[in-house]
N, C-alpha and C positions, 0 to 999 in steps of 0.2 A: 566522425563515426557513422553519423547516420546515410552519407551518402555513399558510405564505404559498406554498409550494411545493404543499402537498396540493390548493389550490383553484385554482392560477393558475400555478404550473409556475414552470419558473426564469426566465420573462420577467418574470411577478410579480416576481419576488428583486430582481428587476435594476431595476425601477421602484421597488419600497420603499424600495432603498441611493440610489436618486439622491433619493426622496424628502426621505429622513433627512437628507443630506450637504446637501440645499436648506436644510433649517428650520434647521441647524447655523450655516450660512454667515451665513443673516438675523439669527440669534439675535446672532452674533459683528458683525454689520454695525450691525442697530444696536442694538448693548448699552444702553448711553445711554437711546435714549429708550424702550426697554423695560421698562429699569429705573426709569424714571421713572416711565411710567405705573402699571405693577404697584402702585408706592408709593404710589401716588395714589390707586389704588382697591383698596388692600392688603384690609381688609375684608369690602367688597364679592365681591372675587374668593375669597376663602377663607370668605366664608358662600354661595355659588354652588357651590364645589368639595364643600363638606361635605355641603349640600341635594340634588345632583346626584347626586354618590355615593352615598348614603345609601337616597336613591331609585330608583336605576338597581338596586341590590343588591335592596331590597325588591321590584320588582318581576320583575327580570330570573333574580334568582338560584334560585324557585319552578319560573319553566319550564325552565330549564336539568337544575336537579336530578331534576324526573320524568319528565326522556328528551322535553318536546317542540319545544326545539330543538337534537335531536337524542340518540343512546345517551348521554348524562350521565357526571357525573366520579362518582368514589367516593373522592379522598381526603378529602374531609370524612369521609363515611361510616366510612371506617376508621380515623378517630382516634375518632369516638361509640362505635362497635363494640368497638372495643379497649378503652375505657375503663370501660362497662357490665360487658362481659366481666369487666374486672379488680373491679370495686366487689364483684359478685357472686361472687368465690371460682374464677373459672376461669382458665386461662391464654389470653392475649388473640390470640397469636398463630397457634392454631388455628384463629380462624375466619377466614371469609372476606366480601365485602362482597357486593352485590345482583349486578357484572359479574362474580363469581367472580375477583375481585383478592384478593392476599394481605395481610394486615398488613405492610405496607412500614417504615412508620414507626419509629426508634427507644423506647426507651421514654419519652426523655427530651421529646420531640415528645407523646405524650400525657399526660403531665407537664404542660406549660404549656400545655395546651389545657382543662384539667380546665376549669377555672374557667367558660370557654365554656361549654364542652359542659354544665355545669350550668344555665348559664343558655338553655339549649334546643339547641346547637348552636356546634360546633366554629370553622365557617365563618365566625360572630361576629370571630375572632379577628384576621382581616386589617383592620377597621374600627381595632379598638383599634393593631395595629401599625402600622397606617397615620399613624393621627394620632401615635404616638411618633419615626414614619419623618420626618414635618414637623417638631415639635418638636427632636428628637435634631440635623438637619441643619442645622437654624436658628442653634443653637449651635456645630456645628462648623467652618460656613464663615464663623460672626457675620455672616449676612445670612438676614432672614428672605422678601427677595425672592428670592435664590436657592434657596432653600427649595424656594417652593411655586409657582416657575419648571420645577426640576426633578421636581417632582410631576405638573405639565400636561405635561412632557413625554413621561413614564413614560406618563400616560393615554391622550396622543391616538396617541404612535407607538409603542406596544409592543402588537400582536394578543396575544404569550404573556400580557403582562400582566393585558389585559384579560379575556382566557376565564379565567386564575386567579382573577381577581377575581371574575365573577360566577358561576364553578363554585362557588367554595367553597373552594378546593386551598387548601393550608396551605403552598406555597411561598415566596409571596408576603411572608408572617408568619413561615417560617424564614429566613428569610434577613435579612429585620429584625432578631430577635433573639438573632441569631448577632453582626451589624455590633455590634447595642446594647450585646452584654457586651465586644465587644471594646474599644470606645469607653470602655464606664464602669471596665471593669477597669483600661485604660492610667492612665486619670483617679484612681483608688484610690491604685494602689502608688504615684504618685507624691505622694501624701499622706499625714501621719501620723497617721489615722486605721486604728485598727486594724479597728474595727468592717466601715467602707468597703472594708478588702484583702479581710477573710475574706467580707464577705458577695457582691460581685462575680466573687471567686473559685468561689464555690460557685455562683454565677448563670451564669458560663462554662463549670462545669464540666456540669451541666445542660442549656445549649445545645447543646454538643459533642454531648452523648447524643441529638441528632435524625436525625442522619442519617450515615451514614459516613464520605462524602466529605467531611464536613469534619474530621474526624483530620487529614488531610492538610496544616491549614493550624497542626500545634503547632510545625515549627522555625520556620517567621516568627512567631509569636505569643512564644516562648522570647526569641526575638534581640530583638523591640519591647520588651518589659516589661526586658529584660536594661537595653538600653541607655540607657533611661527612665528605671528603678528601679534599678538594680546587680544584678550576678548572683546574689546571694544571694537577693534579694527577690524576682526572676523563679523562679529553682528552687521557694522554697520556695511559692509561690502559686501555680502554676502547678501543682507536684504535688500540692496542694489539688485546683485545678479537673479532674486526671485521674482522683485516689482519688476525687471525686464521680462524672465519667463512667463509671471502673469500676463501681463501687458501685450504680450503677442501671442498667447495660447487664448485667452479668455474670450477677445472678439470674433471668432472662428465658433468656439465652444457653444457658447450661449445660443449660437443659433441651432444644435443637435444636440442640445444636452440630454440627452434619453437613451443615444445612439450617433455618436459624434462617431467616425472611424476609429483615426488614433485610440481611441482608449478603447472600443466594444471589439472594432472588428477586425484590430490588429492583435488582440490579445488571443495567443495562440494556446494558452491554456483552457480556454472557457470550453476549450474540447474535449476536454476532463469532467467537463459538469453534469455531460448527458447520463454517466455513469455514475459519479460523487456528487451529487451535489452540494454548491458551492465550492469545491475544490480548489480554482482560482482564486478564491478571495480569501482562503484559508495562507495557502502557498505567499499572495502579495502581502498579509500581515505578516507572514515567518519571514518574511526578508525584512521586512523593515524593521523587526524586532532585531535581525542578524545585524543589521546595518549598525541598528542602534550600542549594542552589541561589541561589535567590534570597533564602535568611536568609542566608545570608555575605556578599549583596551592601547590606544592609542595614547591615550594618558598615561600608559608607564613603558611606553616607548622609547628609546632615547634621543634627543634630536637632529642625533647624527643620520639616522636610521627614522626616521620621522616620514619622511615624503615616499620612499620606497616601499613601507611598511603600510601605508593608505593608499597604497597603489593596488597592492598585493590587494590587501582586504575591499576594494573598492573592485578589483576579481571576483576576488570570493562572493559579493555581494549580486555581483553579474552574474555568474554561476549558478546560483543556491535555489530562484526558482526556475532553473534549466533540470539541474540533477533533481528538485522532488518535481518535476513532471514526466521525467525518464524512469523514476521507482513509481510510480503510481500506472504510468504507461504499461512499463511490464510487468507489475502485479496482476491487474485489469488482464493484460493478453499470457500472462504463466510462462513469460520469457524476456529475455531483454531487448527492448526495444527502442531507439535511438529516433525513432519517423518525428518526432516531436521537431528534431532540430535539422527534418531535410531543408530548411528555407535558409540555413545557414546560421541560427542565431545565436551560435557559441562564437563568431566574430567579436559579440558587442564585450567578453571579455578575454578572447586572445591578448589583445594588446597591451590590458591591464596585464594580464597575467604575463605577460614575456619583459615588461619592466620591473616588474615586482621579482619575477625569478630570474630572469640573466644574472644581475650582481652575484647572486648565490651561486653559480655558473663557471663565469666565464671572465669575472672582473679579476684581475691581481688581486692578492689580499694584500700588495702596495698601495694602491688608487679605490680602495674600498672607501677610504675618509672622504673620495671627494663627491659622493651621493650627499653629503650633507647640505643643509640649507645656505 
């Protein structure tokens, strides 16, 4: 919305949502024979989606990154940046990128970027997370038409999606493997594989270390594994997955703890503060309370409906300080205002939000049982 607001103002907005609510209603009318054709040229359509992509990126993502369709992203840039920095003996979060952006990223974000950026570039990384975003979904809904149903969807109706994709942003790639450890880690503890707890574990705790806002999502993450796994099993793996996020966030921290990036200068709300102040730090308590909030309602959840339902709300908790800094935005300006999220930051729960809503969608109410743990 907000980048649909920059070029076309809120009547754009208002065309988009009937848009969307159009393709939803066709999608829902006729399922059937959607789902039939896709099947039919399963294939076809997913060596098209691959070829397209692959291509669009190789061509499109060149002129984007040197500013000539238009000033250019830089968070590719400062996960390379960050990382070189680091290999070479300095501290990463001193420098700064080409638009004078700060290192935003956690450390844990150039972490699982390394491997990329080795192979020429950071930006690499939403390809590989993309094809695990199909695979991973494939499995979860046990429909590989809804899969890469809701893959064409992501493509043709999400603007944020697309400038992520072909900038380069590592949004797109956080947010997948944030979903992925949560997914694999549920999948773990509820096995007696030990190898499977610890090594998921320390794969969540890793994710964590990307970005701030998602601390936010450890009481629903505590309550899902709890009730999945038993409470022992959720504590003790769980305080795995935090002594790992400590463990790689803290030696970076200590040395900027006044004004570290990640947490001062990446916080897009504290834009709010010149006006409210403290605003921001009102907003990060209301989610954590929402967080907290919504783990207790998880408790009369039914187990069937367990892992979808923390999905959803693990959304909503992504969401929650997005929309009160879009009513405080447009209060503040006496209209509605979306500029909060031109950087794209309704990405970080897209992907919640289209696993927790698809099933409601677009699943048979045959294969509805098979979301369960």
């Amino acid at each position: 919305m907000a980048l649909i607001q920059k070029f076309f103002s809120l009547m754009g907005i208002l065309i988009y949502m009937l848009i969307v609510t159009l393709v939803v209603r066709l999608l829902l009318k006729f399922r059937a024979k959607i789902f039939s054709f896709v099947s039919k040229f399963y294939l076809t359509i997913l060596a098209f989606i691959i070829i397209f992509g692959i291509a669009c990126f190789a061509f499109v993502y060149p002129l984007e990154t040197s500013g000539v369709l238009g000033r250019g992203s830089d968070r590719d840039e400062a996960l390379n940046i960050a990382f070189w920095e680091f290999v070479q003996g300095r501290y990463p979060y001193f420098a700064v990128t080409h638009l004078g952006g700060k290192i935003t990223p956690l450390p844990g974000s150039i972490l699982l970027a390394s491997p990329f950026i080795l192979l020429g570039n950071s930006a690499y990384q939403n390809l590989f997370w993309l094809a695990i975003f199909l695979l991973l979904t494939s499995v979860y809904l046990k429909s590989h038409i809804s899969a890469i149903l809701m893959l064409m969807f992501l493509a043709v109706l999400s603007p944020a999606f697309q400038y992520e994709y072909i900038s380069g942003g590592d949004l797109i790639a956080n947010s997948i493997y944030i979903l992925t450890a949560i997914f694999l880690q549920t999948k773990a503890l509820s096995s007696n594989s030990f190898i499977a707890k610890f090594s998921t574990s320390i794969f969540t705790g890793i994710t964590l270390a990307s970005r701030s806002n998602f601390l936010t999502l450890l009481p629903l993450l505590f309550v899902l594994f709890w009730r999945s796994s038993g409470k022992r099993v959720a504590l003790t793996y769980l305080s795995l997955s935090v002594l790992t996020l400590i463990s790689i966030v803290m030696p970076f921290y200590l040395v900027l703890p006044n004004e570290f990036p990640p947490f001062f200068a990446g916080n897009k709300l504290s834009e709010i503060n010149t006006s409210i102040p403290f605003a921001s730090t009102g907003i990060i308590l209301l989610t954590l309370l929402a967080s907290v909030l919504l783990s207790l309602h998880l408790f009369k959840v039914s187990k069937s409906h367990l892992l979808p339902s923390c999905i959803l709300y693990c959304a909503i908790v992504q969401a929650f300080p997005m929309v009160c800094g879009i009513l405080l935005m447009s209060i503040l300006k006496s209209q509605l205002d979306f500029s909060l999220l031109l950087h794209r930051y309704g990405l970080m729960f897209l992907f919640f939000d289209l696993w927790g809503l698809w099933p409601l969608l677009l699943v048979n109410s045959s294969s509805k049982s098979t979301l369960s743990l």
